[in-house]
N, CA, C and O of each residue as an XYZ file, in Angstrom:
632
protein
N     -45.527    -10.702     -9.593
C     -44.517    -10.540     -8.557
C     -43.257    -11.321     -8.916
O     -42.167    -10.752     -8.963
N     -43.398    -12.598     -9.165
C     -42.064    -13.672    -10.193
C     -41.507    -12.621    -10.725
O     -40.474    -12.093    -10.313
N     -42.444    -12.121    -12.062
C     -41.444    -11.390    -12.625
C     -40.746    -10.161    -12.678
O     -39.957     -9.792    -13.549
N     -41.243     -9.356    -11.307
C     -40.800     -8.069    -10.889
C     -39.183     -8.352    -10.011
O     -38.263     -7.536     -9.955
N     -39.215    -10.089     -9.234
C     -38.064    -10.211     -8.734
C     -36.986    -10.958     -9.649
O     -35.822    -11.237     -9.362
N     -37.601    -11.173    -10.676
C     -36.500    -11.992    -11.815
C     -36.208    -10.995    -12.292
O     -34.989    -10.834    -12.358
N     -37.070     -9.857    -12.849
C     -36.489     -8.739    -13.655
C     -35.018     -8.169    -12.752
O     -33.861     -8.037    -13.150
N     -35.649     -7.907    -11.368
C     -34.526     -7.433    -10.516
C     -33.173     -8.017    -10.074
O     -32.216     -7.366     -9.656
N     -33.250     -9.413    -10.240
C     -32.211    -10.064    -10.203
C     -31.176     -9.800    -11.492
O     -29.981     -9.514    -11.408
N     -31.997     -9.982    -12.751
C     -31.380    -10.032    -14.222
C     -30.452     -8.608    -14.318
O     -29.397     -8.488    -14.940
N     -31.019     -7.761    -13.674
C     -30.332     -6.433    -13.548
C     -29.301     -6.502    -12.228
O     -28.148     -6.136    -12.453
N     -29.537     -6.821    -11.239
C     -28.403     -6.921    -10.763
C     -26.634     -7.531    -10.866
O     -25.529     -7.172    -10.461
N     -27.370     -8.919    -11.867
C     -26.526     -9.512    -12.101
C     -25.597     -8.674    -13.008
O     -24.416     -8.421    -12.770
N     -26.498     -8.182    -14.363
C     -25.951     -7.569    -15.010
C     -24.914     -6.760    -14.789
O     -23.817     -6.668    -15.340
N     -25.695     -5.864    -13.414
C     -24.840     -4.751    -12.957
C     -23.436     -4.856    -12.455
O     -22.456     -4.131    -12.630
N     -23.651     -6.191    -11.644
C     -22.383     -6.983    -11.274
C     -21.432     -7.289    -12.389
O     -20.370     -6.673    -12.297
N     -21.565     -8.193    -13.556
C     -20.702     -7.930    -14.362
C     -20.134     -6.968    -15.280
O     -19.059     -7.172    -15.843
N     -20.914     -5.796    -15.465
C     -20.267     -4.630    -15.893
C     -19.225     -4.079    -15.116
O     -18.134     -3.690    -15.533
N     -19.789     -4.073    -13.549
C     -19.015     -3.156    -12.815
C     -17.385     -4.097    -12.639
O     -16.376     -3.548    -12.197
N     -17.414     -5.121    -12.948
C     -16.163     -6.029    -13.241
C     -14.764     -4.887    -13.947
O     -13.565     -4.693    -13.747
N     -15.987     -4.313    -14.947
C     -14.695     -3.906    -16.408
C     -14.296     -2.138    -15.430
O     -13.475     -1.298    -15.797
N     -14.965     -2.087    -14.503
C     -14.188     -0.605    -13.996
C     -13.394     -1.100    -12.900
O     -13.790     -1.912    -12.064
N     -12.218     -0.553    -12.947
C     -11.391     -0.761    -12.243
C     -10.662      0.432    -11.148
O     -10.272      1.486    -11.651
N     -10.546      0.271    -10.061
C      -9.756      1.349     -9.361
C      -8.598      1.399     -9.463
O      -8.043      0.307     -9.349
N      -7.503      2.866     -9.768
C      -6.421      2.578     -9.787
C      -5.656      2.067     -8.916
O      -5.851      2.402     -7.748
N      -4.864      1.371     -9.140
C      -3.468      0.850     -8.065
C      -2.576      1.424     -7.887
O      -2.088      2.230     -8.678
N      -2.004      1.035     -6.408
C      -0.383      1.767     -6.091
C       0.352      0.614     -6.919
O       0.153     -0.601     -6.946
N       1.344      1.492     -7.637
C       2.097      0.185     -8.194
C       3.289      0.557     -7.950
O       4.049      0.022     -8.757
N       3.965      1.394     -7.034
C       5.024      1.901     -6.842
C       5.417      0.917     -6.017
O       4.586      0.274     -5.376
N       7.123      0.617     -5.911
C       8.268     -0.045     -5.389
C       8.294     -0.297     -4.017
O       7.490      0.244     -3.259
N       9.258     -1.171     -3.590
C       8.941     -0.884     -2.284
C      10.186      0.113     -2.052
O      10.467      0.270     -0.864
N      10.650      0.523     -2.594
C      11.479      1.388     -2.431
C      11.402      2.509     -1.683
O      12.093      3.052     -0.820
N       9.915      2.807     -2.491
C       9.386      4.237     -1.989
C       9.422      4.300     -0.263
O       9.254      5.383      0.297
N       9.680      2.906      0.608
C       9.553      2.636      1.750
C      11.045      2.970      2.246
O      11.131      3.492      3.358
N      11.968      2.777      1.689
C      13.666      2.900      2.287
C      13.564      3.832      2.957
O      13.826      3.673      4.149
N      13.161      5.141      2.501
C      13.993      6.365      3.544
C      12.818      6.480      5.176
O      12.972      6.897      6.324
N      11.906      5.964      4.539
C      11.061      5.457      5.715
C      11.710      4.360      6.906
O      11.331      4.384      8.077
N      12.248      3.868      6.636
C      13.102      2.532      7.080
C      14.611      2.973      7.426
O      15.237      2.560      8.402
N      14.980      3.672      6.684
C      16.438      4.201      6.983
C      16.308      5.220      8.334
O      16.962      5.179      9.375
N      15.698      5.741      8.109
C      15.273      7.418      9.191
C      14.884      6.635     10.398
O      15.545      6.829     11.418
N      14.111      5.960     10.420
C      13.298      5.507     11.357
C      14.047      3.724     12.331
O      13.785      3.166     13.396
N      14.756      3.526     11.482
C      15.679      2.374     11.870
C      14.906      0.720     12.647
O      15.253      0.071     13.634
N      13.815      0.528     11.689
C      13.187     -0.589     12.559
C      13.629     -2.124     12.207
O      13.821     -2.644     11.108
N      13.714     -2.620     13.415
C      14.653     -3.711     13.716
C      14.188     -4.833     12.266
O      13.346     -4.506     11.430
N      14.801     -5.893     12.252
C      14.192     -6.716     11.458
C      12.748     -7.047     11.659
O      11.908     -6.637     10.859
N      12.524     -7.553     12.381
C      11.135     -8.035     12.710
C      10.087     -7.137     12.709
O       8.951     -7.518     12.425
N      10.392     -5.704     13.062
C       9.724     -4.409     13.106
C       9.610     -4.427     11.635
O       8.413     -4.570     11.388
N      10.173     -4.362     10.729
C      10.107     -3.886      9.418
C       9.267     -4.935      9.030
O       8.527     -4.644      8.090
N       9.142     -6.261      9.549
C       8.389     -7.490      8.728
C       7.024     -7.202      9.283
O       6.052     -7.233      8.528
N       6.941     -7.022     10.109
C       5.718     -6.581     10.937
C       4.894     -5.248     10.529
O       3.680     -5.157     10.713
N       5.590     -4.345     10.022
C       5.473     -3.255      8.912
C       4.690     -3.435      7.445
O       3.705     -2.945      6.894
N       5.816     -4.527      7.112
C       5.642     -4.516      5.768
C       4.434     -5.570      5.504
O       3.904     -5.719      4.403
N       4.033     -6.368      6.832
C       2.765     -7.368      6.662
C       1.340     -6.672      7.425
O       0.206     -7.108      7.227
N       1.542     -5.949      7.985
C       0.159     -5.262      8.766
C       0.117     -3.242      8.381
O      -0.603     -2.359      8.846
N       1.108     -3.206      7.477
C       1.057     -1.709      7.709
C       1.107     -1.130      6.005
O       0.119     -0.549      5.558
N       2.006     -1.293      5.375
C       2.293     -1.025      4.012
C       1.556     -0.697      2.963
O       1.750      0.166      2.106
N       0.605     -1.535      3.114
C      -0.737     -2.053      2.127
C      -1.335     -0.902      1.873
O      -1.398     -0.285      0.810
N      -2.029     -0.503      3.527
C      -2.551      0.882      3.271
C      -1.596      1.956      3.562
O      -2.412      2.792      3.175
N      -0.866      2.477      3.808
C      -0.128      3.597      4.083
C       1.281      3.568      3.487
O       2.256      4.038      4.074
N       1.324      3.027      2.366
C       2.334      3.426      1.373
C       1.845      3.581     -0.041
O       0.694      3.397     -0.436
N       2.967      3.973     -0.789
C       3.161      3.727     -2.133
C       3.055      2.307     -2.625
O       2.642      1.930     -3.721
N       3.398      1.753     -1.849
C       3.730      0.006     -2.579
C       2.184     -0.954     -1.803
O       2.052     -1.118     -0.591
N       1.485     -1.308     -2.549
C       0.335     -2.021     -2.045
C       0.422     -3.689     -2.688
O       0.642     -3.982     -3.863
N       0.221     -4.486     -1.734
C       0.066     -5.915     -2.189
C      -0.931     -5.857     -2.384
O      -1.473     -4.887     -1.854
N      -1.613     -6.547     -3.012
C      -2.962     -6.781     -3.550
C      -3.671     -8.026     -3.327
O      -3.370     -8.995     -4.025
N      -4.516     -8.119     -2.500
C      -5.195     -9.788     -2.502
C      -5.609    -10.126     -3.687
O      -5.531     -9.397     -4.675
N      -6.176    -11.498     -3.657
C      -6.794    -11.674     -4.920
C      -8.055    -11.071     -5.212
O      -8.339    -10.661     -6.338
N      -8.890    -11.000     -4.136
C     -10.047    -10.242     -4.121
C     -10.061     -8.633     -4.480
O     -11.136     -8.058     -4.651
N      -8.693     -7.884     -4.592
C      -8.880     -6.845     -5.303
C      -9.224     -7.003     -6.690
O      -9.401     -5.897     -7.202
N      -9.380     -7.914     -7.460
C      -9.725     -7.507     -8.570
C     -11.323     -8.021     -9.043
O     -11.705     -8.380    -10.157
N     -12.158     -7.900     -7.633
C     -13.369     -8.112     -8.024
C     -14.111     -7.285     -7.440
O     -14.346     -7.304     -6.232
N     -14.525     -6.522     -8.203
C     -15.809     -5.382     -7.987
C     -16.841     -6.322     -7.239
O     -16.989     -7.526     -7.448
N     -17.727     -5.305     -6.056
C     -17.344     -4.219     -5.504
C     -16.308     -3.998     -4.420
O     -16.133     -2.884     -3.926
N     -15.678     -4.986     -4.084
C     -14.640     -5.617     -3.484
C     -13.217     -4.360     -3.442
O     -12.824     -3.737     -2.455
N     -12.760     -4.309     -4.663
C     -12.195     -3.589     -5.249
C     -12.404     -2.020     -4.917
O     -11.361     -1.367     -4.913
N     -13.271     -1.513     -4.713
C     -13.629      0.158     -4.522
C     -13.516      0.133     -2.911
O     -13.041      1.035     -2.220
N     -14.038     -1.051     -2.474
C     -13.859     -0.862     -0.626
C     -12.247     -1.062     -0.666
O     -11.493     -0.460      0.100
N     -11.969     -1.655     -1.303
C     -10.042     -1.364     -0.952
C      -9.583     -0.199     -1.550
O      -8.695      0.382     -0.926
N      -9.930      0.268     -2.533
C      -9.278      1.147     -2.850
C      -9.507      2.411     -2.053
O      -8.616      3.254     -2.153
N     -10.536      2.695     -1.282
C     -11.661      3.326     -0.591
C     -10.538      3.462      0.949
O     -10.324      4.509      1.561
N      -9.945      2.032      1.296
C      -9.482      1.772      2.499
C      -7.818      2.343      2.265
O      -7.071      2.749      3.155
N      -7.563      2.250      1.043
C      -6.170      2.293      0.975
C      -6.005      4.069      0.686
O      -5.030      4.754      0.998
N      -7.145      4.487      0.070
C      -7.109      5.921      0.001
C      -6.838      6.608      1.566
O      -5.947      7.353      1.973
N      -7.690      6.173      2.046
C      -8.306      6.867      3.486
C      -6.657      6.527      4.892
O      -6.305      7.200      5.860
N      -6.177      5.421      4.397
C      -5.288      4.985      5.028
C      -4.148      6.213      4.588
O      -3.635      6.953      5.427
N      -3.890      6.274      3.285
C      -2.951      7.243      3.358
C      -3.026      8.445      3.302
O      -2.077      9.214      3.150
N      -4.215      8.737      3.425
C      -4.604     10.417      3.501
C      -4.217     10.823      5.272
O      -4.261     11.967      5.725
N      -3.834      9.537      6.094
C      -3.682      9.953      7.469
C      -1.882      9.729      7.516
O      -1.089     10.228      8.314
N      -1.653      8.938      6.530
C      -0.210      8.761      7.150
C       0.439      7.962      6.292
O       0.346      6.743      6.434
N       1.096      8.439      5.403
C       2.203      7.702      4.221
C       3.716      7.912      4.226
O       4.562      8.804      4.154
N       3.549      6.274      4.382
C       5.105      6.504      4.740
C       6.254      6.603      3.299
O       7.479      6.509      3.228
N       5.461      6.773      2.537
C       6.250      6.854      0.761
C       6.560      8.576      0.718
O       7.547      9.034      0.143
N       5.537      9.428      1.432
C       5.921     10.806      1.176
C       6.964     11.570      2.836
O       7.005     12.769      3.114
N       7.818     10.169      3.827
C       7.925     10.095      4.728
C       9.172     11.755      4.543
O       9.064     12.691      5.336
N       9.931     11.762      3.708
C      10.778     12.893      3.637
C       9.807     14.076      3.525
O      10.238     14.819      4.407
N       9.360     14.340      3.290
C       8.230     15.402      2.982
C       7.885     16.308      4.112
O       7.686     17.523      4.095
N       7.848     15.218      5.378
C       7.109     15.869      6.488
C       8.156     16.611      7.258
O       9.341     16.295      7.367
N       7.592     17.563      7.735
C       8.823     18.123      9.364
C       8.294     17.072      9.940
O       7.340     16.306      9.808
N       9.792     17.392     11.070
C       9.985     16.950     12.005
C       8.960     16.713     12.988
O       8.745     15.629     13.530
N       8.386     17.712     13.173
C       7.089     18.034     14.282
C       6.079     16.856     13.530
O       5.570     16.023     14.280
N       5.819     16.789     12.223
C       4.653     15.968     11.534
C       5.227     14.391     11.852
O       4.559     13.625     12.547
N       6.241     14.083     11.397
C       7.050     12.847     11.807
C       6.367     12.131     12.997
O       5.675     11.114     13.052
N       6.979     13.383     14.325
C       6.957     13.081     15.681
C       5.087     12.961     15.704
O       4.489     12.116     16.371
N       4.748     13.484     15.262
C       3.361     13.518     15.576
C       2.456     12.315     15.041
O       1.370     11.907     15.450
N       3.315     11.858     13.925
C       3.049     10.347     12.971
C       2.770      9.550     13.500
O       1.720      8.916     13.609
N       4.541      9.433     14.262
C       4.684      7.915     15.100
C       4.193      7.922     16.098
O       4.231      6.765     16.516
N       3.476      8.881     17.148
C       2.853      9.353     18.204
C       1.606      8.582     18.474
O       1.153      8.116     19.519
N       0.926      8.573     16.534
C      -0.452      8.599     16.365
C      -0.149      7.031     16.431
O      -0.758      6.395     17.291
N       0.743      6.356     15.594
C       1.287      5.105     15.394
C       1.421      4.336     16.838
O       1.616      3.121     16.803
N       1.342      4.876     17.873
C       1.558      3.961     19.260
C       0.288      4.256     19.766
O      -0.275      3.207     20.079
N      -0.465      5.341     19.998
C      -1.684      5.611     20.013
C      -2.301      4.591     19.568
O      -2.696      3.724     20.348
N      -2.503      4.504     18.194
C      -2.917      3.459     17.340
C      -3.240      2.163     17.370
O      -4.234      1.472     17.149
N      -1.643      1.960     17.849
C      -1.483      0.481     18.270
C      -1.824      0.052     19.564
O      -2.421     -1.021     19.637
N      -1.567      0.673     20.622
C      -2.259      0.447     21.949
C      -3.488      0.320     22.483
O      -3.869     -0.227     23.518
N      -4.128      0.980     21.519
C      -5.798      1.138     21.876
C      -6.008     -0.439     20.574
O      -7.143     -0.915     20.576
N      -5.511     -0.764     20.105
C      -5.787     -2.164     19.420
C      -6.949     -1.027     17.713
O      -7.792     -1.587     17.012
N      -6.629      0.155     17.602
C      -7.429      0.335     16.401
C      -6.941      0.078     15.193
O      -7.558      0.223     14.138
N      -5.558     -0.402     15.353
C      -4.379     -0.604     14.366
C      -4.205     -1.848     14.140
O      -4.189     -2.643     15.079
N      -4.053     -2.223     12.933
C      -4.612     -2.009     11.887
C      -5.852     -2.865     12.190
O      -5.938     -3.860     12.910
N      -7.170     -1.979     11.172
C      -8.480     -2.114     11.372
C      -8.529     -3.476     11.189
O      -7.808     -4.317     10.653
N      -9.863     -3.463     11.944
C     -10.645     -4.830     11.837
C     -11.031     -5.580     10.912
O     -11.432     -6.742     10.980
N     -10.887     -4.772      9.852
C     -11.324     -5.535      8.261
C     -10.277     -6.036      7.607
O     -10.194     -7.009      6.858
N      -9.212     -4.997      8.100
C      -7.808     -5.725      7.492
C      -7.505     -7.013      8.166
O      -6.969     -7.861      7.452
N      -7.754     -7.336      9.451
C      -7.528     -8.254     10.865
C      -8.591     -9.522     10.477
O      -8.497    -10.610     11.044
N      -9.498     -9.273      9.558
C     -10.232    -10.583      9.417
C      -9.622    -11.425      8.432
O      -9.704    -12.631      8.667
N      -9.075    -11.105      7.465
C      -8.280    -11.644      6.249
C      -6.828    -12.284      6.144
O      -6.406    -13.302      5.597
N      -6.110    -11.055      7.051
C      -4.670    -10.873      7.302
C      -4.112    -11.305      8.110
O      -2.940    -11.636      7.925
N      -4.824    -11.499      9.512
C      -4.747    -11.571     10.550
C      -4.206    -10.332     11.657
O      -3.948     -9.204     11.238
N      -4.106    -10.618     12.777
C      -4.313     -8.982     13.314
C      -2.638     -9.419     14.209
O      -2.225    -10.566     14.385
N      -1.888     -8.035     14.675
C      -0.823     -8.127     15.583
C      -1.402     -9.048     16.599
O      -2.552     -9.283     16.972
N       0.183     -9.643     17.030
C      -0.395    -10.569     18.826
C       0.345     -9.288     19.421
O       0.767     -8.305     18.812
N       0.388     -9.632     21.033
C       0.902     -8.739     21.743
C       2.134     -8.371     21.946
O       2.555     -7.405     22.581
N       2.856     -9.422     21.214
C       4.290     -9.260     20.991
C       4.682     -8.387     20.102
O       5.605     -7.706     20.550
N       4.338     -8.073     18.889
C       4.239     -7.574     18.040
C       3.788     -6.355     18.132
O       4.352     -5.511     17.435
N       2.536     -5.886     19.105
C       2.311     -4.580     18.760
C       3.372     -3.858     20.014
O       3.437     -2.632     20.106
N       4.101     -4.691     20.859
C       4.521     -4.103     21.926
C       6.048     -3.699     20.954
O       6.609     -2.637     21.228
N       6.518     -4.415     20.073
C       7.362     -4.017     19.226
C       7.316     -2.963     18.622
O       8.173     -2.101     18.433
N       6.155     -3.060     18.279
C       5.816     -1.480     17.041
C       5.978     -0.603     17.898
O       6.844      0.251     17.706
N       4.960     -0.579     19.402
C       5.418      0.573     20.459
C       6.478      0.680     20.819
O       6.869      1.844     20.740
N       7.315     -0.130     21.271
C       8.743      0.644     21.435
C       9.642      1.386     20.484
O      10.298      2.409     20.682
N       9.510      0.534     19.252
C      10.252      0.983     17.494
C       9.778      2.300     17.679
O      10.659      3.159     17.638
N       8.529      2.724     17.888
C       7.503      3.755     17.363
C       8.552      4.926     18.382
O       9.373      5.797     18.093
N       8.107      4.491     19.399
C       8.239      5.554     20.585
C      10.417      5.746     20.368
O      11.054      6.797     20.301
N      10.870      4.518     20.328
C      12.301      5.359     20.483
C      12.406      5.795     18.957
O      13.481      6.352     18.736
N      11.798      5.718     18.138
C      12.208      6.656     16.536
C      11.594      8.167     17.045
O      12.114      9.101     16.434
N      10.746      8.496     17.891
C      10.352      9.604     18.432
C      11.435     10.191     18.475
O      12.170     10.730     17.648
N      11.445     10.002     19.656
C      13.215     10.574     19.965
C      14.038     11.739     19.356
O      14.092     12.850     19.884
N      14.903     11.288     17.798
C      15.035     11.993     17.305
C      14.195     13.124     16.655
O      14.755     14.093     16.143
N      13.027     13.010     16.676
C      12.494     14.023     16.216
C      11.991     15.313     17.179
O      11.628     16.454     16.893
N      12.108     14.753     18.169
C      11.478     15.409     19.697
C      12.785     16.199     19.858
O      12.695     17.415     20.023
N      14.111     15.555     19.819
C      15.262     16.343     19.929
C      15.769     17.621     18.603
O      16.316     18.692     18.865
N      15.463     17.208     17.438
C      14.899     18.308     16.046
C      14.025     19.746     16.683
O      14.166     20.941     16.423
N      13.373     19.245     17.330
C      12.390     20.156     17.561
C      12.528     20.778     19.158
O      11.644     21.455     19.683
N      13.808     20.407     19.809
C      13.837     21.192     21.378
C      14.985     22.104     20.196
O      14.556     23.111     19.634
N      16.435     21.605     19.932
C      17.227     22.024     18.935
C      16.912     23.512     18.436
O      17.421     24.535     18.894
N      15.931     23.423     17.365
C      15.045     24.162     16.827
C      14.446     25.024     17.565
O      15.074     26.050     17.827
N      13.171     24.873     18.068
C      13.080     25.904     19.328
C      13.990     26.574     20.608
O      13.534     27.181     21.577
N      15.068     26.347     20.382
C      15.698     27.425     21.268
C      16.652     28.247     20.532
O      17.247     29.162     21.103
C-alpha cells in the first residue's frame, strides 16, 4: 500500500512539473485596443480606473497577468476565465458591434453589476471586489452611455 501511494505521488508530481512547460496563450495586445471603447462610451476618470482594475483583464484584448498566471494548473483556469469572459463581452472588438449589441452590452453591464455577479467571485478573492460606490458608478456610466445607443436605434427604426 506505501508503495502504491508513493508511486502515485511520484507521478503526480511529475505531472505537475511537466504541465509547467505548456503554456496558455496570452492577450498581449495594448491597451489601446481599449480607446475607442473609452472614447464612444465616455467614462469619467474614476469609471475608467475602475474599468481598467475590475473589468479589462477578462473582457479585453489587453490582460494583466498575476503572478500566478504562470503556474500550471493555475494558468488554464485563467485562461479558461479570460476566454469565457470575452466570449460574452469584449470591449477590444467594441467597434464591431451595432448599436442594438452595444445597448444590449452595457444593459447586461448594470444587470451585472447590480445583482453583485460582476466581477466574479474568484476574481473578488485576489483583486478585491467593487464597494458600493463604485459599482453605483459603473451603473450610472453604464446606463447614461445607453443613451446614445437607444437614440441610434429609435433614429433608425423610424
Amino acid at each position: 500500500m506505501k508503495r502504491i501511494v508513493k508511486l502515485i505521488l511520484i507521478v503526480a508530481l511529475a505531472a505537475l512539473v511537466i504541465i509547467q512547460f505548456i503554456r496558455p496563450e496570452k492577450n498581449r495586445a495594448g491597451y489601446e485596443t481599449i480607446t475607442a471603447f473609452e472614447a464612444e462610451t465616455k467614462p469619467s476618470e474614476q469609471v475608467a480606473a475602475i474599468l481598467k482594475n475590475n473589468c479589462y483583464d477578462c473582457h479585453s484584448n489587453h490582460t494583466t497577468y498575476p503572478w500566478y498566471a504562470e503556474v500550471a494548473p493555475f494558468s488554464f483556469w485563467l485562461d479558461d476565465h479570460i476566454k469565457h469572459g470575452k466570449g460574452h463581452f469584449n470591449v477590444s472588438e467594441w467597434e464591431s458591434y451595432s448599436a442594438k449589441k452595444k445597448d444590449h452590452k452595457l444593459e447586461e453591464v448594470v444587470e451585472m453589476v447590480e445583482k453583485g455577479e460582476m466581477p466574479l467571485d474568484s476574481y473578488t478573492w485576489l483583486h478585491g471586489d467593487l464597494n458600493e460606490e463604485e459599482a453605483k458608478l459603473v451603473i450610472q456610466w453604464a446606463t447614461l452611455a445607453r443613451l446614445q445607443y437607444k437614440n441610434q436605434l429609435e433614429v433608425t427604426s423610424k
